[in-house]
C-alpha positions in Angstrom: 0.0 0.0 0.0 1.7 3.4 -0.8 2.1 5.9 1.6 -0.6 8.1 0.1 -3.3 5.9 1.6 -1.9 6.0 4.8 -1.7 9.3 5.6 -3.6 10.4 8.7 -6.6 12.0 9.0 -7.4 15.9 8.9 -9.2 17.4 11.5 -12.2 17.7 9.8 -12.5 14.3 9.8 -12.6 14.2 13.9 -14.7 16.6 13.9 -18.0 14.3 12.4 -16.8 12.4 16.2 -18.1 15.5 18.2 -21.0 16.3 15.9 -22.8 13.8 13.4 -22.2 15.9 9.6 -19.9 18.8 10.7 -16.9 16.5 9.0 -18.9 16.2 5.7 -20.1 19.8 6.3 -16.3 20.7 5.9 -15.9 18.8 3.4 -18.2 20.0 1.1 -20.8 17.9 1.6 -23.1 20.7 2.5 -26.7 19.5 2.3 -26.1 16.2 3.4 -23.8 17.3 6.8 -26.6 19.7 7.4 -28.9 16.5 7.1 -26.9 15.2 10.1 -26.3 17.5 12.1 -30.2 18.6 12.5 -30.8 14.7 13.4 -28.5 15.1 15.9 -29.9 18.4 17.2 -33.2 16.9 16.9 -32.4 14.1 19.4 -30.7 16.4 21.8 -34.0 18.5 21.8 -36.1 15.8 22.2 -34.0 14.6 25.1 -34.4 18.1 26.8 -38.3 18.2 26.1 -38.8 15.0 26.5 -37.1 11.9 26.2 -34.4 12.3 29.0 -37.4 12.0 31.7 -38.7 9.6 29.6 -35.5 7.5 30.5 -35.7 8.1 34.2 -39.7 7.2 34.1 -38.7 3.8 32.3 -36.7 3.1 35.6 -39.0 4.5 38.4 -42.8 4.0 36.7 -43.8 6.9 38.5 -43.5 8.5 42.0 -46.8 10.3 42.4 -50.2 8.5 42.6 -53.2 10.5 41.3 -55.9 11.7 44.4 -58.8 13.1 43.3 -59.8 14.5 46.4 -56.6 16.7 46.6 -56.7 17.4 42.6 -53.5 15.9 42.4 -53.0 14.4 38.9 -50.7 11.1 39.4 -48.3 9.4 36.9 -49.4 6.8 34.4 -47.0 3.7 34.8 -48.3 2.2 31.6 -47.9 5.2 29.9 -44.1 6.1 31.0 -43.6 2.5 30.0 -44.4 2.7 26.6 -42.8 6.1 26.1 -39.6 5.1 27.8 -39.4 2.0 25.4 -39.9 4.5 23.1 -37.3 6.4 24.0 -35.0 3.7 23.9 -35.6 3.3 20.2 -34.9 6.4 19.4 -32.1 5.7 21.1 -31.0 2.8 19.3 -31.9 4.7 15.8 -29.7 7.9 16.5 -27.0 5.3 17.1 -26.7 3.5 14.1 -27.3 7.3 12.1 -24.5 8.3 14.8 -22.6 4.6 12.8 -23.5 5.3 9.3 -22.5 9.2 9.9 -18.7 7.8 11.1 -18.6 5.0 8.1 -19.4 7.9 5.4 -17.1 10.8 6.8 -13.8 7.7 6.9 -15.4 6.9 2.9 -15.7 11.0 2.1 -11.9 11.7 4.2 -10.3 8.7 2.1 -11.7 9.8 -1.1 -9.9 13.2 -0.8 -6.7 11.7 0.6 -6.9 9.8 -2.4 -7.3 13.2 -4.9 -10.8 12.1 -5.5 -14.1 14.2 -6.3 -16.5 14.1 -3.5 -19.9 13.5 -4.8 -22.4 16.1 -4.2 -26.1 15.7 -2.8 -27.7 15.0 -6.0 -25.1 12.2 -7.1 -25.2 10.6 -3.6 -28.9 10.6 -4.2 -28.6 9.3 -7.5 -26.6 6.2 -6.5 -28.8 5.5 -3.2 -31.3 5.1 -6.3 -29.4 3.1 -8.7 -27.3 1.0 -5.8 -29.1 1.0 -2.5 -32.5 1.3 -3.5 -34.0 -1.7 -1.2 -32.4 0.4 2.1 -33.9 3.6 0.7 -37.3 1.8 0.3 -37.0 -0.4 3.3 -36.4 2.7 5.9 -39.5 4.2 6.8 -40.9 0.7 6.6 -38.7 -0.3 9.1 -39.5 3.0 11.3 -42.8 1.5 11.5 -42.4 -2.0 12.1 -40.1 -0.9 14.9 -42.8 1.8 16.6 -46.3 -0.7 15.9 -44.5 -4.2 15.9 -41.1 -4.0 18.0 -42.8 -1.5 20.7 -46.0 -4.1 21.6 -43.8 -6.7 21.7 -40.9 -5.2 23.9 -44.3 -3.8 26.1 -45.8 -7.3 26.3 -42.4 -8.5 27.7 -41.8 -6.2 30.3 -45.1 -6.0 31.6 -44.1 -9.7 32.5 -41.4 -8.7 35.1 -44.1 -5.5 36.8 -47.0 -6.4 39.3 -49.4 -4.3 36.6 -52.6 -6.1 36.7 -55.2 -7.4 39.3 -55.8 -4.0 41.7 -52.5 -2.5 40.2 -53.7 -0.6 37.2 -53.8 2.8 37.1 -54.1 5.0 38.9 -52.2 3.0 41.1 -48.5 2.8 40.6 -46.7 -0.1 39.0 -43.5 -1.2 39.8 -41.1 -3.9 38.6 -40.9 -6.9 40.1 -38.3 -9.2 38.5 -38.8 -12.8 38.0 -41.5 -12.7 40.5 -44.5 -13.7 38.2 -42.3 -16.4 37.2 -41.9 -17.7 40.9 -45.5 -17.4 41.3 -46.3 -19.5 38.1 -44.1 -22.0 39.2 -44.4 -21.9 42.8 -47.8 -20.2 44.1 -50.5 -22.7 45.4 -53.1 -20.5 43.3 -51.1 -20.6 39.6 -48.4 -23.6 40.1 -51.5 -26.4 39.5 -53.1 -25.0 37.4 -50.3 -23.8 35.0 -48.5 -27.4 34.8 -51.8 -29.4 34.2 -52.5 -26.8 31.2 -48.8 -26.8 29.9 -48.8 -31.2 30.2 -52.1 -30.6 28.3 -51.5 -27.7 25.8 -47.8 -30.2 24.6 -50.0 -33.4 24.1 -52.1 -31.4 22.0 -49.8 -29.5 20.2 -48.1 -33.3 19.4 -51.6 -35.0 18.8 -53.5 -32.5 16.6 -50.1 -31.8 14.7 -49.5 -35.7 13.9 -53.4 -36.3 13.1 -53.5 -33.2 10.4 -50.4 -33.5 8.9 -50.5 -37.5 8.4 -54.3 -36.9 7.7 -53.7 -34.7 4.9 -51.1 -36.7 3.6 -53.2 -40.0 3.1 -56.1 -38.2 1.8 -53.6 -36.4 -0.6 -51.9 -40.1 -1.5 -55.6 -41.7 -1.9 -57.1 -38.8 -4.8 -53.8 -39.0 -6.3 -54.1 -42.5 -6.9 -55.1 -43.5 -10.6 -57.4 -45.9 -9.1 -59.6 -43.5 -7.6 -63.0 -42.3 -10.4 -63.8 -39.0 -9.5 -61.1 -37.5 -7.9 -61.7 -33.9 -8.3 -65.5 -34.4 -6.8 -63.9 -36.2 -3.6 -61.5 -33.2 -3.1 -63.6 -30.7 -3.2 -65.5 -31.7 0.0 -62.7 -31.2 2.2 -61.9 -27.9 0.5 -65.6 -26.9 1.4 -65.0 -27.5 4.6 -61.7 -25.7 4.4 -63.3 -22.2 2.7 -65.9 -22.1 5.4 -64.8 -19.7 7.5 -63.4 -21.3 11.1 -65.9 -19.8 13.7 -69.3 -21.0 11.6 -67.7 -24.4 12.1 -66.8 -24.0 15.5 -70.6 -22.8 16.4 -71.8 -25.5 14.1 -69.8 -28.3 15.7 -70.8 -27.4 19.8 -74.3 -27.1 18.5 -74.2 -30.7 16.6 -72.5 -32.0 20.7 -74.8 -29.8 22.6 -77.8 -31.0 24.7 -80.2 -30.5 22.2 -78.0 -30.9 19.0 -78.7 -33.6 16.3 -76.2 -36.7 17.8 -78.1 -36.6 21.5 -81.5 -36.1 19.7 -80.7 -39.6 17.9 -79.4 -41.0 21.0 -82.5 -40.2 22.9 -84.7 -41.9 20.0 -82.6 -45.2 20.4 -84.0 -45.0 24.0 -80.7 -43.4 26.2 -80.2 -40.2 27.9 -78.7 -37.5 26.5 -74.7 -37.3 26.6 -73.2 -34.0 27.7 -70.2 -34.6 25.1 -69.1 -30.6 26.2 -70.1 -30.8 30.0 -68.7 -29.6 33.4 -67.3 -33.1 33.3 -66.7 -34.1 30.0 -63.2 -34.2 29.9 -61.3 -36.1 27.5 -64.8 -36.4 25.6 -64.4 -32.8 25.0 -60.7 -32.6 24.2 -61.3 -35.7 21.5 -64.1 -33.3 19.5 -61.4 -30.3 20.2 -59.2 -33.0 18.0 -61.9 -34.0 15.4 -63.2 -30.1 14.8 -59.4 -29.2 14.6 -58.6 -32.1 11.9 -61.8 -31.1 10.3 -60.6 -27.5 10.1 -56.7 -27.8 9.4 -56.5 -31.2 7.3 -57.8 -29.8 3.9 -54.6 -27.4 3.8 -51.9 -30.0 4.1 -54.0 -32.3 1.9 -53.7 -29.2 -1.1 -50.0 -28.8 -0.4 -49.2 -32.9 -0.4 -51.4 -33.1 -3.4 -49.8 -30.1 -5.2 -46.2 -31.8 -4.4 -47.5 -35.5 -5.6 -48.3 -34.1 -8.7 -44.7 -32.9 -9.7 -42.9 -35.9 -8.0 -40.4 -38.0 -9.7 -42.5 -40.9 -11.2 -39.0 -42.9 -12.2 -37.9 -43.4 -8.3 -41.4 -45.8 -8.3 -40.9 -47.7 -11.5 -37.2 -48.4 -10.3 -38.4 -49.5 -6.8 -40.9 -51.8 -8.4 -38.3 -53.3 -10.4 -36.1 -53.8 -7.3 -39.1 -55.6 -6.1 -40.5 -52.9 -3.4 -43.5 -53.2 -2.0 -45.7 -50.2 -1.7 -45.4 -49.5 1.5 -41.4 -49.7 1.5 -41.8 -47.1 -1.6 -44.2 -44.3 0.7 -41.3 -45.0 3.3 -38.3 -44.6 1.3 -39.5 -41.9 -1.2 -43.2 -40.4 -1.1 -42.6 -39.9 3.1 -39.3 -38.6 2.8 -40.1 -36.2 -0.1 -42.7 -34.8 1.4 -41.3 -34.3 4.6 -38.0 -32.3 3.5 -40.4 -29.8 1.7 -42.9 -29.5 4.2 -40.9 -29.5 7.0 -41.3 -25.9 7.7 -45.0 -26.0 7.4 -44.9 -29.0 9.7 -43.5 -26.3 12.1 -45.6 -23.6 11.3 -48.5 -26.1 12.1 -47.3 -27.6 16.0 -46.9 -23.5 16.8 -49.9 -22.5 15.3 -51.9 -25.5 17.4 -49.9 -24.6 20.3 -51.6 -21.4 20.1 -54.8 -22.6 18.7 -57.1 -20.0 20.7 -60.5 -20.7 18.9 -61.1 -24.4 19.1 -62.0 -24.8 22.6 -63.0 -20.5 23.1 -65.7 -21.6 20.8 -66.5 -25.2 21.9 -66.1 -24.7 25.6 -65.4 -21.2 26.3 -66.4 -19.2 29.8 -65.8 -22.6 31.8 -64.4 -22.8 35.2 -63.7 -25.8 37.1 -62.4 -26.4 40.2 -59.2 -28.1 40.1 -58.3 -25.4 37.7 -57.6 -21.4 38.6 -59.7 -19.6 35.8 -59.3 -21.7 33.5 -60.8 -25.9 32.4 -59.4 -29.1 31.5 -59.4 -27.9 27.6 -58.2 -24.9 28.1 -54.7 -24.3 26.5 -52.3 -21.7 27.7 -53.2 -19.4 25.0 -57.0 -19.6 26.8 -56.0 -19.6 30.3 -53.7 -16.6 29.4 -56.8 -14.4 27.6 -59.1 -15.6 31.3 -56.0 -14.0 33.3 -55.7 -11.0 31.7 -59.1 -10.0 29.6 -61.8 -11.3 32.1 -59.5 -10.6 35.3 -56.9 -8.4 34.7 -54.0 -10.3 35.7 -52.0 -8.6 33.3 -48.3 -9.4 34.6 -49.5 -12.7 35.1 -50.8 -13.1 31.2 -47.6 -11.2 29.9 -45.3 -14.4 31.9 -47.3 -17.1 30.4 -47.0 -15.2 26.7 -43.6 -14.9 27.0 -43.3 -18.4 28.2 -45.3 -20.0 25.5 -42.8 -18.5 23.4 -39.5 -19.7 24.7 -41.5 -23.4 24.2 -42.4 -22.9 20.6 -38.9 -21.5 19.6 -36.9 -24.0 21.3 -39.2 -26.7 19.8 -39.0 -25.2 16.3 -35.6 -24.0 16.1 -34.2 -27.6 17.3 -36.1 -29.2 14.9 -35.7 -27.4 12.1 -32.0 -27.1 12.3 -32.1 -31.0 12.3 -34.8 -31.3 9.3 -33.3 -32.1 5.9 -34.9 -28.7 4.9 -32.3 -26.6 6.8 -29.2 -29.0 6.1 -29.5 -29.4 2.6 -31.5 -26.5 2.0 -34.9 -28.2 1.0 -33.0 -30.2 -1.8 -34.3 -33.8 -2.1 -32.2 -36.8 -3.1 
C-alpha cells in the first residue's frame, strides 16, 4: 500500500466524532452534513423536552399516585412504560445514524486523501437510487415495524417482570418486580397447578393434533392421487368446502351438533338413552377428543392441497425403479413419497405444532367461559393461549398473562428452532435426493 493511503486523518474528519455531519459539512458535503447535524440536534431536543425524563420514568414507573380529592393528577406507569421503550428506540436509531454518519465521513476523508471528487447531494442521491434502492425503500418501513410491531412486543415483555394487573392498574402505581410472576407461576398454590396441568395438556395437543393433520392430509392427498380412484376432483372438493368455510361458523356449528339439544343426542334419545353432555362440566377427555376432530376437520384440507400439489410434480422414475427392485408399496411411501414430502414440508410442519400450540378458537368456541375447580380460571381444555386471555381480559391479571406469553414463546422456539436445524430442509437447503 503506498504511503498516500496511509496518511492520517485531517481534523475535519474528527470533527463528524463531536458532531454527526460537521466533517462532511467541511468537506463540502453541505446539504447532506446539514442532514446530520439537525438529526443530531433533533435528538438532543427531544432529550431536553422529552425523552431524558422519559428515560428516568422507564426506571422509576412513577412516584406520584393521582388523588382526586386533593386534585393531584398522578403518573401513568403504563404510559411512562411505553414512552420510555420509546425512547429507547430512538435511542438505538440515532445510534446506528450516529454509525452510518462515522462509516461515510472515513469513505468522504479517504476519497480526498486519495485526490478524489466528492460526490455532491444529487449524485449521492442518484446512487442510493441506482445501488441502495432496497435500504432507501425499506427505511420508513422499518421505522414503523419498529414503533407498531417492536414497541407491543418489547411492552408485552416487560409488563411480565411489573406487578401491573389485578388491583395494580392505574391509577395505582406499578413497579417492577423481576422474576417474580415467574416464581408465582411456578411456585404459588393458586397458579403452580393450574399452569403445569395446562402446559402437560396444551404439549400433548400440540403433538396429537399436529401428527393427526399432517399424516391426515397426507393419506387423503396419497388416496385422490391415486389412478385408481374415479372422480377424484368431486372427492377433493368436499374437504376444500370444509376448508373455505370460515373457522368460527364451524366452530358454532360443531358445539351445536354436541350440545344437549343438538342432532347426535337427539338420535341417541330416539334409540331409548339419555342424552350425553359430550361438552359438559365433566366431559373431559370427551371434550378434548371433539377439540381434536373439529381441529382435523378444520386444518386437514390445507396439508391435503400442499401434499397433493407436491405429488403431482414428483419424480415418477424413483417408483418404477423400486418396483423393479421388487419394493413393495409401502417400502416405496417410506423410502421416497414420506421422505419427499417431509423435507419440503418441514417448515409447514413447524408452522403447524406453533400455530396448534396457540390454537385459541377451538376450545373459546367449543367450551369457552368454563371454570372448574381443580383449575384457577381456566378448564381441563383450556390451552395456555386460553387460560392466558381468562388471566388477563376477564380478570386483569396482566403481569400474570404477559409471563405465560412470554413463556409459551420460549416453548415454541426452542421446539421449532431444534427441529428445524435437524430437518433435511435446513441442512440441505430443501434439496431432495
Amino acid at each position: 500500500m503506498s504511503y498516500k493511503y496511509k496518511r492520517k486523518k485531517d481534523c475535519r474528519y474528527y470533527m463528524s466524532f463531536l458532531w454527526m455531519g460537521l466533517g462532511q459539512f467541511l468537506y463540502g458535503q453541505r446539504i447532506k452534513g446539514l442532514l446530520l447535524m439537525l438529526c443530531q440536534v433533533g435528538y438532543i431536543s427531544y432529550l431536553i423536552v422529552r425523552g431524558g425524563q422519559d428515560f428516568v420514568n422507564f426506571f422509576t414507573l412513577g412516584t406520584q399516585k393521582a388523588d382526586n380529592w386533593l386534585n393531584i393528577q398522578g403518573d401513568n406507569s403504563v404510559v411512562m412504560l411505553i414512552m420510555g421503550i420509546l425512547s429507547f428506540l430512538f435511542l438505538g436509531i440515532i445510534m446506528y445514524i450516529y454509525y452510518l454518519n462515522i462509516v461515510d465521513v472515513k469513505k468522504v476523508c479517504t476519497m480526498k486523501q486519495k485526490g478524489e471528487k466528492v460526490p455532491n447531494f444529487v449524485q449521492e442521491v442518484k446512487l442510493l437510487f441506482d445501488r441502495q434502492f432496497p435500504i432507501f425503500v425499506l427505511f420508513f418501513p422499518i421505522i414503523g415495524v419498529l414503533i407498531f410491531s417492536v414497541l407491543p412486543i418489547i411492552f408485552m415483555i416487560l409488563i411480565a417482570f411489573t406487578n401491573y394487573g389485578g388491583k395494580i392498574v392505574p391509577p395505582e402505581l406499578v413497579d417492577w418486580v423481576g422474576f417474580d410472576n415467574f416464581v408465582k407461576i411456578v411456585a404459588l398454590s393458586k397458579f403452580a397447578p393450574t399452569f403445569f396441568r395446562i402446559l402437560g395438556w396444551n404439549i400433548v395437543w400440540a403433538i396429537l393434533s399436529t401428527s393427526i393433520n399432517y399424516f391426515s392430509g397426507i393419506f387423503l392427498a396419497l388416496l385422490f392421487t391415486n389412478k385408481r380412484v374415479k372422480g377424484q376432483a368431486i372427492w377433493r372438493a368436499f374437504p376444500i368446502l370444509a376448508y373455505a368455510i370460515p373457522g368460527f361458523i364451524s366452530l358454532l356449528a360443531f358445539k351445536f351438533m354436541f350440545s344437549y339439544g343438538g342432532p347426535i343426542n337427539q338420535i341417541i334419545q330416539e334409540f331409548g338413552h339419555k342424552a350425553i353432555g359430550f361438552l359438559d362440566i365433566d366431559a373431559k377427555w370427551s371434550a378434548r377428543m371433539i377439540g381434536l376432530f373439529v381441529n382435523a376437520w378444520i386444518g386437514v384440507p390445507s396439508i391435503m392441497l400442499l401434499a397433493t400439489g407436491m405429488l403431482s410434480n414428483r419424480d415418477e422414475s424413483l417408483y418404477e425403479a423400486a418396483r423393479i427392485d421388487g419394493a413393495s408399496n409401502w417400502v416405496q411411501f417410506k423410502k421416497i413419497t414420506m421422505p419427499y414430502i417431509l423435507t419440503a414440508t418441514t417448515p409447514v410442519l413447524i408452522g403447524q405444532f406453533v400455530g396448534n400450540f396457540n390454537n385459541f378458537g377451538i376450545f373459546f368456541f367449543l367450551r369457552g367461559g368454563l371454570y372448574l375447580d381443580k383449575y384457577f380460571l381456566a378448564s381441563d381444555t383450556d390451552l395456555l393461549i386460553n387460560w392466558l386471555y381468562n388471566l388477563s381480559i376477564d380478570n386483569n391479571y396482566y403481569s400474570i398473562g404477559a409471563t405465560i406469553s412470554l413463556i409459551i414463546f420460549i416453548i415454541t422456539s426452542i421446539v421449532s428452532l431444534s427441529i428445524y436445524v435437524r430437518s433435511s430442509s435446513y441442512k440441505q437447503g430443501g434439496d431432495f435426493a
